[in-house]
N, C-alpha and C positions, 0 to 999 in steps of 0.2 A: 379392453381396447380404449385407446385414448381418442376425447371426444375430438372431434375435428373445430377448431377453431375459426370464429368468424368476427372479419372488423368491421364496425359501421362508421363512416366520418360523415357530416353533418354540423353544422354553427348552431343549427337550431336545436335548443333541448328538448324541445316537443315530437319534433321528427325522429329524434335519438331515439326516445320512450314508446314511441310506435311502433318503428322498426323493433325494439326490443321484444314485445310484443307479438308482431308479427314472426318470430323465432323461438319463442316461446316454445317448450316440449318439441322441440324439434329436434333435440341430440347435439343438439353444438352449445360449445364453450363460447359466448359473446363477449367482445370486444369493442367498447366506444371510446373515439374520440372527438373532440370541438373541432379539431385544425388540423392541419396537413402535419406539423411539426410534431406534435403529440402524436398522432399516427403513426408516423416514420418510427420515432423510439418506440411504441408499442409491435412494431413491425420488427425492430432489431433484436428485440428480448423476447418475442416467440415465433413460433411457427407456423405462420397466418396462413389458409386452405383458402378462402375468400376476404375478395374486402369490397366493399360495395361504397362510395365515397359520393358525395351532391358534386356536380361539376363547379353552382355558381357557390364559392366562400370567400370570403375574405380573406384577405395574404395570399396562402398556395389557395389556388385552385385544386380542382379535381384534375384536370389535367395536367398540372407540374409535379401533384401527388403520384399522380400512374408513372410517368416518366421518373421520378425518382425510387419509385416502389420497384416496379421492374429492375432496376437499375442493382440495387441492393438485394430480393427476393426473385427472381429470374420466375422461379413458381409460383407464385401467389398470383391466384386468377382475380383478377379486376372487374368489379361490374361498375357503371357507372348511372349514376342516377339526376335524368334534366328535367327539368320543369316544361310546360307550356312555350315553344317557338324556341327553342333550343336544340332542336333535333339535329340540327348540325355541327353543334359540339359533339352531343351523342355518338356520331357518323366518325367523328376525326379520332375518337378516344380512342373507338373499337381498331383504326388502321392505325393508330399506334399502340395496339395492344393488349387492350380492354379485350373480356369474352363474350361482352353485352351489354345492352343497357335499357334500363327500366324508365319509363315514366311518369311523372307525379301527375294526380296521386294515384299510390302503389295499388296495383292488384294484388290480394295479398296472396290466392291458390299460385299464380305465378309469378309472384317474388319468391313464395318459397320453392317452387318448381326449378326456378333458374339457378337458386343459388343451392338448390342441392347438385341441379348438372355440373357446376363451380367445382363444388368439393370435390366429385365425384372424378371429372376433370386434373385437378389437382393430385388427387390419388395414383390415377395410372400415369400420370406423367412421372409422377415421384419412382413410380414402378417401374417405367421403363427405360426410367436412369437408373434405378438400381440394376437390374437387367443389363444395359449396355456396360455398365462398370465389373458386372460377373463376367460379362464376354468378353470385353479386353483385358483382365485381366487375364483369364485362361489363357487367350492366345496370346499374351505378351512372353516376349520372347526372354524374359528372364523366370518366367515361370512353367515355359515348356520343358518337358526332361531330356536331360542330356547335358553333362558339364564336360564333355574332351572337349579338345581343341578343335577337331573337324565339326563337332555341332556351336561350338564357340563362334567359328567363322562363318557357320548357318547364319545365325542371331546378327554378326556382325551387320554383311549382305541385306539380311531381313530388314533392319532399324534406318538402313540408308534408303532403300527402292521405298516403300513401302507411304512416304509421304507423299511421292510425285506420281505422277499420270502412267511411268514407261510400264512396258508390256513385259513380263517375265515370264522365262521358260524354266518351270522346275524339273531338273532330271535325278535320276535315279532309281533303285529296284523294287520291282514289288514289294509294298509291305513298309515302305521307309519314312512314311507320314507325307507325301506330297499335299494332301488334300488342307492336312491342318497348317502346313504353312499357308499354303495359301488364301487359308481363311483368316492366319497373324495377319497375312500383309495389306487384307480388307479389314481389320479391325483396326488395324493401328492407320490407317487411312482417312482421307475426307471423306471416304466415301461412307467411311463406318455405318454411318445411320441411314442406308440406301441396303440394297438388297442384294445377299450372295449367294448366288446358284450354280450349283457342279453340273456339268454335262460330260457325260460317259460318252466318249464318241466308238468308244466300242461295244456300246449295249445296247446301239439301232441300229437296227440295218441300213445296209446303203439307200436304198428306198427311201427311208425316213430322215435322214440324218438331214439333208435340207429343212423338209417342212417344218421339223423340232427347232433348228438352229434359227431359222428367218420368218415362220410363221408361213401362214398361209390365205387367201382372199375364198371366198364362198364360190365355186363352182371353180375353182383351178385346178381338180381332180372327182375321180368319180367318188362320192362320200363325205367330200366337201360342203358340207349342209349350211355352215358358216363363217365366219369369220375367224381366224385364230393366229396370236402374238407367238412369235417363235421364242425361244430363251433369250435375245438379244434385244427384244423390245421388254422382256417380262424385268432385265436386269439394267435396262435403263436407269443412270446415274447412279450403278452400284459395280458391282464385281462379277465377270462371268470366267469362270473354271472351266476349259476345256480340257477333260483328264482324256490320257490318253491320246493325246493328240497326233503321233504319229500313224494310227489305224483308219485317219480319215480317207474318205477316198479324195483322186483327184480331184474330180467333180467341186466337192465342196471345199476344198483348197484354194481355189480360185476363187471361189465367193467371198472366201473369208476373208483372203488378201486386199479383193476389193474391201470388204469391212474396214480392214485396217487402213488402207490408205483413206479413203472417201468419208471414213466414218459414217458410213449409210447404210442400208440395209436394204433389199428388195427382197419383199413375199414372192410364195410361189404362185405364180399369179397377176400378180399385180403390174401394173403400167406406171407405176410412179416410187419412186425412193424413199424411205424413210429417216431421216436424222436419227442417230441415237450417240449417244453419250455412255459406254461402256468403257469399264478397263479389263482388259482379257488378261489373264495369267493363262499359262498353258503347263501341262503337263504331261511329262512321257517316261515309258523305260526302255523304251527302243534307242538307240545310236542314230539319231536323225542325219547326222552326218553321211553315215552309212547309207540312211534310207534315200539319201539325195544321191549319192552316185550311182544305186542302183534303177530310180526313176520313179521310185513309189514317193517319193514325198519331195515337193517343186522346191528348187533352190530359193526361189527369190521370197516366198515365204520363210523358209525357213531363216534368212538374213532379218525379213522383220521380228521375227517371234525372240529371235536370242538378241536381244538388245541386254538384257541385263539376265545370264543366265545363275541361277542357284544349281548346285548340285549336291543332292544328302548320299553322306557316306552309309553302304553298307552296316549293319550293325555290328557283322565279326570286325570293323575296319575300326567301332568306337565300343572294343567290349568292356572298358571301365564303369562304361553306362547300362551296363546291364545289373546291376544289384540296383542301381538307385530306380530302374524301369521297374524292376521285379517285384519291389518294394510298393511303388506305384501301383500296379496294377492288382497287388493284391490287397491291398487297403480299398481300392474303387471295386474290387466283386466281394470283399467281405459287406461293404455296403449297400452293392446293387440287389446279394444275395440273402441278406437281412441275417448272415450267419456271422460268428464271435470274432473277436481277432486273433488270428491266424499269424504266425512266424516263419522265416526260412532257416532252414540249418543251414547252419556254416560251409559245411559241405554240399548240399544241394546248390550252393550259389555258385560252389567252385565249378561244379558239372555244367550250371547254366553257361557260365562264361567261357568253357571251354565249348562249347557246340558251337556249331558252323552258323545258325539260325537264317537257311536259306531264306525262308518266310520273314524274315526281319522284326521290327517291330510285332508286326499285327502276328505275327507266329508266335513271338512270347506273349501279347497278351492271350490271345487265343487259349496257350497251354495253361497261364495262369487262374485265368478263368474256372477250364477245365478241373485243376486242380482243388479248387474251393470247392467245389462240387461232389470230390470225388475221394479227396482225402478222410480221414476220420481223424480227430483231434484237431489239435491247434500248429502243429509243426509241420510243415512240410519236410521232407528228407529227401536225400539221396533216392534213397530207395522205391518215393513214390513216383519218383520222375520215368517218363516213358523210356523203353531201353533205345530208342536210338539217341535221345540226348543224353543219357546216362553216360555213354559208352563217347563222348564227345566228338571233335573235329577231327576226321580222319581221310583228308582229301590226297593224302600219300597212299592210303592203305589202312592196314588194320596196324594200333598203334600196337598189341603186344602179339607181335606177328609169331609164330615157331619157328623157334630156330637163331629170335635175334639174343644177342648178347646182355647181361646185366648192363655191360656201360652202353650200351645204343638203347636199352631203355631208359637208363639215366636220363642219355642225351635229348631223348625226345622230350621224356618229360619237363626237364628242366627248358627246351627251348618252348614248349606249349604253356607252357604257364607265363611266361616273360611275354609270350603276345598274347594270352589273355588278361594279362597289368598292364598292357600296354607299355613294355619296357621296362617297368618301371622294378629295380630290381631288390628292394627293400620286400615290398611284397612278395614279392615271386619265394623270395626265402621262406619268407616266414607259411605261406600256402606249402611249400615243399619240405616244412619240418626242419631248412639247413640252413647252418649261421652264414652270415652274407659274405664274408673271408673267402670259405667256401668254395658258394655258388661263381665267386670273380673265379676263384684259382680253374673251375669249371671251364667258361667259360673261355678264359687263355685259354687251356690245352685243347677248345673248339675250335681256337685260331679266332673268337670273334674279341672287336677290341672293345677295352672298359676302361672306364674314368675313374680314379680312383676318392672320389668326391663323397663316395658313400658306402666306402669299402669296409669298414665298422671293423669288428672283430671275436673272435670267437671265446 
């Protein structure tokens, strides 16, 4: 482990060699310099944890040091060090940025006390940018999966809403990643370094569904023992996910709407309003549309929520993206599961992308999952796949029904595999064993039309 480095500034050589002294076996790599300038370069050429600086020196001060330190090392914790009736340099260092300051002459148990809290300091801040840089990454939208053209216009959507304040309503079906967009669109946000919290308005009952969302004051119900923040004060100046949001009741529709216009909030309970600073994303796979002509869910909410709506396509609707999902998910359970690396047959992927995957998404990882688990060897196949996705998309019927003909099995086959390439008819031959000449000449005698752009030859 690399020692944690530490600077001392100082004019006085004497002081230097005391301070030195005073860190002495203490685990750190020490660093001295005379003057702010000599500093600075020692600051440019490593990676200073602390730096402890005299405020009174000659040239730079201690305080045009800090100000130009920060400037340059954004991390490097500053302690500063004043003498006798100086304490109000002391006082300005720390409100511009200093994490303390010590006074001559040093206490040594708490000189070293403090600038270990420094390092220590220094450390998790390093940490929790490397941490915020793992989490935006993940959720950046060019490293989520999915490259069709309907997840292409996801990303699109995502990269515009995502820096301003407006309210998004993500729709779509069970299973289609609402949750993790809407965690992109908090990471790629100002709000990033604030707090995101999902609330399932369908996993409280109506009873609760207030005192969760708004909080509640100590005796504004029986068991009301004390005090408590609802999700909208807890996600104050960060992100709150309403999943589900067409299951809300009335009741609480109207509260929220107040939220929305007022930006306020009132506990259950309470006689006074609360400011808060949230940005709501909402979430549903209900036809909110629908649910406003019938009466269950108020129109004039429904007008604020879709300011900027997303909606994720079904997965049979982007099944190009099912080998690279498939791929995904089984590389993240060969690793959750601590088991080898694992492959798809060629053929197992064609079964994957030919199934309906009503479950969507969270259906294929689900099965994938399952399969790590359950397979022996390293290949996945055909064969290990459950028989109803084996046996693929069959929202007509049974595709090899009794009784149909060789060319009406052709015809199916040939048109099931062109919607699971997505059209794309280079593939679809080559999955069907037939030269692409072919599969056109096919094709025409379906009566459907083709471009002759790719029509190759046999």
């Amino acid at each position: 482990m690399t020692e944690p480095i530490v600077m001392i500034v100082d004019d006085d050589d004497t002081e230097l060699d005391a301070m030195r002294r005073i860190f002495r076996n203490e685990g750190y790599r020490i660093l001295a310099a005379e003057n702010g300038d000599q500093a600075l370069r020692l600051l440019e050429e490593n990676d200073v944890a602390a730096l402890l600086t005299d405020l009174k020196m000659p040239g730079m001060d201690g305080q045009e040091l800090l100000r130009r330190a920060k400037e340059r090392c954004p991390d490097v914790q500053v302690i500063v060090i004043t003498g006798y009736g100086t304490i109000a340099g002391a006082v300005e260092a720390v409100q511009a940025g200093a994490v303390d300051f010590l006074e001559k002459p040093l206490n040594i148990a708490a000189t070293r006390l403090r600038v270990r809290k420094a390092v220590e300091r220094h450390d998790l801040v390093r940490r929790n940018s490397a941490l915020r840089e793992q989490v935006d990454d993940l959720y950046a939208p060019e490293n989520m999966i999915g490259r069709s053209p309907k997840m292409q216009e996801v990303y699109r959507k995502l990269r515009r809403v995502a820096p301003t304040s407006a309210t998004v309503l993500i729709l779509g079906e069970s299973g289609t990643g609402k949750e993790l967009v809407a965690r992109a669109i908090h990471a790629l946000s100002p709000r990033k370094d604030r707090r995101f919290l999902p609330f399932n308005c369908a996993a409280v009952t109506r009873e609760l569904v207030e005192s969760e969302l708004f909080g509640y004051n100590r005796g504004a119900f029986t068991g009301a023992s004390r005090d408590k923040p609802g999700y909208f004060e807890e996600a104050n100046g960060g992100t709150l996910l309403l999943d589900e949001i067409g299951e809300m009741t009335l009741e609480a529709q109207a509260k929220l709407l107040r939220v929305l216009e007022e930006r306020e909030i009132m506990r259950v309970g309470a006689t006074k309003a609360t400011p808060i600073d949230v940005r709501i994303v909402a979430a549903t796979n209900r036809n909110l549309r629908e649910a406003v002509q019938d009466g269950s869910f108020r129109e004039d909410l429904y007008h604020r929520l879709v300011v900027f709506p997303i909606e994720l396509p079904p997965l049979r609707e982007r099944r190009e993206d099912i080998p690279v999902l498939a791929e995904h998910f089984l590389k993240q359970a060969t690793q959750e599961y601590g088991s080898g690396p694992m492959r798809w047959d060629a053929d197992a992927l064609r079964q994957l992308q030919a199934y309906r995957w009503e479950g969507n998404v969270r259906e294929l990882r689900n099965l994938v999952f399952q399969l790590v688990l359950t397979v022996e060897g390293d290949t996945i196949r055909s064969s290990d796949l459950p028989a109803n996705v084996a046996i693929g998309d069959k929202p007509d019927g049974e595709l090899f029904r009794v009784g149909a003909s060789m060319d009406d099995l052709e015809r199916e086959a040939i048109l099931r595999t062109l919607e699971a390439t997505g059209g794309n008819k280079t593939q679809a031959a080559k999955m069907l064993g037939m030269a692409l000449r072919t599969l056109y000449r096919r094709l025409e005698s379906y009566g459907i039309a083709t471009s002759d752009a790719d029509s190759g030859s046999e």
